[in-house]
N, C-alpha and C positions, 0 to 999 in steps of 0.2 A: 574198760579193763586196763587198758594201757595206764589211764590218769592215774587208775586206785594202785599198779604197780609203783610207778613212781612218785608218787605218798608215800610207798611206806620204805623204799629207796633212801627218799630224803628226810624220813623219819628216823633211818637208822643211823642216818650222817648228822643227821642233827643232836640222838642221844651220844652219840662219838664224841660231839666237839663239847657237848653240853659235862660227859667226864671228864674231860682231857682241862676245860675250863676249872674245874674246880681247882685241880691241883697245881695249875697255873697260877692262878690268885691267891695259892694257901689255905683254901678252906677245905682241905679233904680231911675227913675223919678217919681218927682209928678203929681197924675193921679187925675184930676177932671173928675171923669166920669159918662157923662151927653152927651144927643143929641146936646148942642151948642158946646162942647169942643170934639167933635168925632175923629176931625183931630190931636189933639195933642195925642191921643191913638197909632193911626199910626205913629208917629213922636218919643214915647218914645221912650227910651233902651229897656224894657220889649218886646216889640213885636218885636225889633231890634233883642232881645237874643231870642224869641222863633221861629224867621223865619231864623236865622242862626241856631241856635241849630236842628231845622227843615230838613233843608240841610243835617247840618253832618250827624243827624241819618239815612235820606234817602240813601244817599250816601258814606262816610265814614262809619259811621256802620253799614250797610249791608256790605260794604264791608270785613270787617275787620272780622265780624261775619261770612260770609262764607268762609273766608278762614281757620276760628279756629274751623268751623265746618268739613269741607274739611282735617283740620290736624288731627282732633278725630276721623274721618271715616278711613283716610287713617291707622293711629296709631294704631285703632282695628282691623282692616287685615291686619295689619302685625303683630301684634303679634297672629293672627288664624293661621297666616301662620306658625309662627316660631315652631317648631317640639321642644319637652324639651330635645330630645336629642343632635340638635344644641345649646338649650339655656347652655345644661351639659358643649358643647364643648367650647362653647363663655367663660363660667367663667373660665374655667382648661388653657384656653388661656392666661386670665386676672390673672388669680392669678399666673401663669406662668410668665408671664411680670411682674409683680408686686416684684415677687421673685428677677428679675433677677436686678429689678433698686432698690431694696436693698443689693444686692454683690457686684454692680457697687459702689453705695455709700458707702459704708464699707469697700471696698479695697482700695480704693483711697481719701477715708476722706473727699469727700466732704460736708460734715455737719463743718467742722473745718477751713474752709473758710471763714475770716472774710465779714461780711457785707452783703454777695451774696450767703454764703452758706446752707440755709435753704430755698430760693427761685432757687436755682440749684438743691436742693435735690425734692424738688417736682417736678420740670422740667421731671426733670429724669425718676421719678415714674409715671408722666403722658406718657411721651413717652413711656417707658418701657411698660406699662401696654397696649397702644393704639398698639402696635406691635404685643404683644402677642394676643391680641383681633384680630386685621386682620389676623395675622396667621393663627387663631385657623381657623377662619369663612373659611380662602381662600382656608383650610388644612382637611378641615372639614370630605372629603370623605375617607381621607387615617386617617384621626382619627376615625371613623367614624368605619372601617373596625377593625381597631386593638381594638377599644375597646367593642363594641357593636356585631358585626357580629362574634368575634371570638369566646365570649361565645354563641352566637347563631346557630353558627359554631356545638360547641361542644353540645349542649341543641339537635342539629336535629340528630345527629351521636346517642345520647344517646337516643333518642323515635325512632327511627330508629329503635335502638337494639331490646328496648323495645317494636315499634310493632310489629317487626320481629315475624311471630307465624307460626311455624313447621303443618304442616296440617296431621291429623292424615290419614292413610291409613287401608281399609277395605278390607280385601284379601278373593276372591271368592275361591269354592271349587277346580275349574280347575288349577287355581294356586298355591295352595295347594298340589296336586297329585304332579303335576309337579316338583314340588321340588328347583326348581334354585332360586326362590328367599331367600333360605338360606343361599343360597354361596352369594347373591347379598349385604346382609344385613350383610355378615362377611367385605364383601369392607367398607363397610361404609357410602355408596349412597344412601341407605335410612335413612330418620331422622322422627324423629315424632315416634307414638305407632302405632303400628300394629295390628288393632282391628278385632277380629272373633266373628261374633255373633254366637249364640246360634243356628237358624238354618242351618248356612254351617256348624256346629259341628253336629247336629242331620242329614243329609245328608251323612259327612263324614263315621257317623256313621253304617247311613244303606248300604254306599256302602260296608266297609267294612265289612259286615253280610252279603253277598250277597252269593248265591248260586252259581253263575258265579265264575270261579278259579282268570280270568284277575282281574274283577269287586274288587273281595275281597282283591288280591293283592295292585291294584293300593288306595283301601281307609284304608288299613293297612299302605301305602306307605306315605299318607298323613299323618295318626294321629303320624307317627314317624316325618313327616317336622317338624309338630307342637311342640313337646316335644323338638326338636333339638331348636325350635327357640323360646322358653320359656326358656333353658340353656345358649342361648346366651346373656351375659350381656351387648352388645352393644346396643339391639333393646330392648323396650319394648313391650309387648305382652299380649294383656287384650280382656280377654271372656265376651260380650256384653251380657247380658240375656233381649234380646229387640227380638221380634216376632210381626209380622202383618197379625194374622188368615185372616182376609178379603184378603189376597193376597195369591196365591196358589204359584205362581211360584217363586224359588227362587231368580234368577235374577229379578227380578221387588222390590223383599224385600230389593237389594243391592242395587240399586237405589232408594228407597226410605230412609234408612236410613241413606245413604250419604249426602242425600238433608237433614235432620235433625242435624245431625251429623256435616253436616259444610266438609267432608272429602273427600277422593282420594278412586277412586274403582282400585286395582291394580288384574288384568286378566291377562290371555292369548285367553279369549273366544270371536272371532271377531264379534259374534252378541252380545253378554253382551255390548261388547265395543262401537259397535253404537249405540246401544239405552240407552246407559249414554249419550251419546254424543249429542242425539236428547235432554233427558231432563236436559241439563245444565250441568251435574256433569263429572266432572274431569276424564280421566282413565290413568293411567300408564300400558301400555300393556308390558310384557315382551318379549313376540316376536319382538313387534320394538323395542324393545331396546338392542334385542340380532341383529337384523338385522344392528341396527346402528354401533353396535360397531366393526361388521366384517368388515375384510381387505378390503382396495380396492382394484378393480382389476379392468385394463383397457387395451383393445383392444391392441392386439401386444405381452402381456409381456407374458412369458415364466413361466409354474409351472410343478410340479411332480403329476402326478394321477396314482392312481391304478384301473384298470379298474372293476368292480366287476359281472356288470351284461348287461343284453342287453335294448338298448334304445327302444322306442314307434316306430319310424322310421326305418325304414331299412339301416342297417350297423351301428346302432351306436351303443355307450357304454355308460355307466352309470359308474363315481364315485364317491368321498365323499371326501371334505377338513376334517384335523379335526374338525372346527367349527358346519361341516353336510350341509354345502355350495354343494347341486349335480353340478355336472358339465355332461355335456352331447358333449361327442367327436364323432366328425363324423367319421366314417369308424373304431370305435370303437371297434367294434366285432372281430373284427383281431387281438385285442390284447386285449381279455378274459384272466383277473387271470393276465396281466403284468401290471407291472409300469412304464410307458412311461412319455415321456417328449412333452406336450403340448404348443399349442399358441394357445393363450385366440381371439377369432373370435367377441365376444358381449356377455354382459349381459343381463339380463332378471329381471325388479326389481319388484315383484309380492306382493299382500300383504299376500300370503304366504309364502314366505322369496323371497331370491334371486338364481336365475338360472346363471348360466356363457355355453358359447357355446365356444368349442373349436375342435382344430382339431393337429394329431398328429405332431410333429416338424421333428420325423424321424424313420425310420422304426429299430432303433435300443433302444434297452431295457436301460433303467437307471441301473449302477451299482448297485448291491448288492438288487436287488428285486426278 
């Protein structure tokens, strides 16, 4: 509907220009116009030029009109399409070429060429320039990469670094006593601040005030980890003075302040561990990661035990890698207080550490036990 409107649009602009033409170029007739002389109306030029003039615009100027409508349509998506970081690549092409049909011309003098040499010198700079332009476009992705993605390259490496964020860790009282994450944190495997709130310190506290002889040792045993790992200038080490009277139990304070804190609860205490675990927050257990980092050991291989004491079962023995790896050897009891040479039967991988089963290699004693 639209098209057959303007048709007949430019039908009417066309019999317009097609009257207007006549009397331009001199050929308008004289028009006696009146109902006896009707026929020579139809017989002028004027109605000649506006029923050709008529035509063109019907046909020739629709035509012509949508094809330069058709070239503005297409013209404006392409250039939606063209990205400015092609348009970058298209001029560095062009001015590239442009460069190069000025060296050509300067090396070889053709500007000094009589008659022909200022229309060779453009030649050149046209070709040159139309080279560099297909290049750049056909080049585009290997340009493309070296100039654009390599600082982009370098821009994601550097917020990389920059969001890189070391997550602080909050050490429960258990882990504490225990002591080994002192030595952990002399390795260097731990990064971030080592955060002690205020009630595993008041905890620490009371244990070590305890009437119990164990009780007082082991929370004496702790406020010395602490001082050792406040001296060590690898880890940082920062006393939280953050408490949640509404919560009695200490473990639910740890877990909750993690989930605030954004941090890591590092334990050895396997119910603390699952019930961080239940609410979202992170734990570093030290038992698994004392468990991962002991030796492998697989069915067949051959080790030295000292046997120490008597097994659960009958005839066997009980002893200890240095790691504290038990090992339980069948027919064991035979060799109470010796150091024997065993073959490894099976593991046992518990999440109280790990068990090995073996059985003796030979009824003869390891030298020098």
């Amino acid at each position: 509907m639209v098209k057959k409107i303007m048709r007949a649009i430019l039908g009417i602009v066309g019999a317009v220009i097609g009257f207007n033409t006549v009397y331009v170029l001199g050929l308008a007739s004289d028009l006696n116009l009146s109902w006896q002389n009707i026929d020579n109306l139809f017989l002028s030029t004027q109605f000649l030029g506006v029923i050709i003039g008529g035509f063109i615009g019907v046909f020739l100027l629709s035509y012509f009109v949508e094809r330069i409508l058709n070239f503005i349509l297409n013209f404006e998506y392409s250039i939606k399409e063209i990205t400015w970081k092609n348009a970058i690549i298209s001029v560095i092409g062009l001015i590239i070429g442009l460069i190069f049909g000025v060296i050509i011309n300067f090396a070889f003098s053709v500007g000094k060429i009589p008659q022909v040499g200022l229309p060779i010198q453009v030649l050149i700079n046209l070709i040159s320039a139309y080279i560099g332009f297909t290049l750049a476009l056909n080049k585009k992705e290997e340009i493309n990469n070296i100039i654009f993605d390599f600082n982009k390259n370098k821009k994601k490496v550097k917020k990389a670094k920059d969001d890189y964020e070391i997550s602080n860790k909050i050490l429960d009282t258990s882990v504490i006593i225990d002591g080994r994450i002192a030595e952990i944190c002399k390795t260097g495997f731990i990064e971030g601040t080592l955060i002690i709130p205020e009630f595993v310190l008041e905890e620490l506290r009371h244990i070590a005030d305890s009437s119990d002889v164990l009780k007082r040792n082991r929370g004496r045993r702790g406020l010395d980890i602490l001082k050792q790992l406040q001296k060590d200038s690898n880890i940082g080490v920062e006393i939280v003075d953050k408490d949640f009277e509404e919560i009695p139990e200490v473990d639910s304070k740890l877990v909750k302040l993690a989930k605030i804190m954004n941090a890591r609860v590092v334990t050895n205490d396997y119910n603390l561990n699952k019930v961080a675990e239940l609410q979202g927050v992170f734990v570093l257990n030290i038992n698994e990661l004392a468990n991962a980092v002991k030796p492998v050991v697989l069915p067949g291989e051959e080790m030295d035990v000292k046997v120490i004491k008597e097994g659960k079962e009958d005839g066997q023995g009980v002893g200890y890698l240095d790691d504290g790896t038990m090992i339980v050897v069948d027919d064991g009891i035979n060799h109470m207080g010796e150091k024997i040479s065993v073959l490894v039967t099976s593991i046992l991988q518990t999440a109280a550490g790990r068990m090995i089963f073996a059985k003796p290699k030979a009824s003869e004693k390891v030298a020098g036990s």
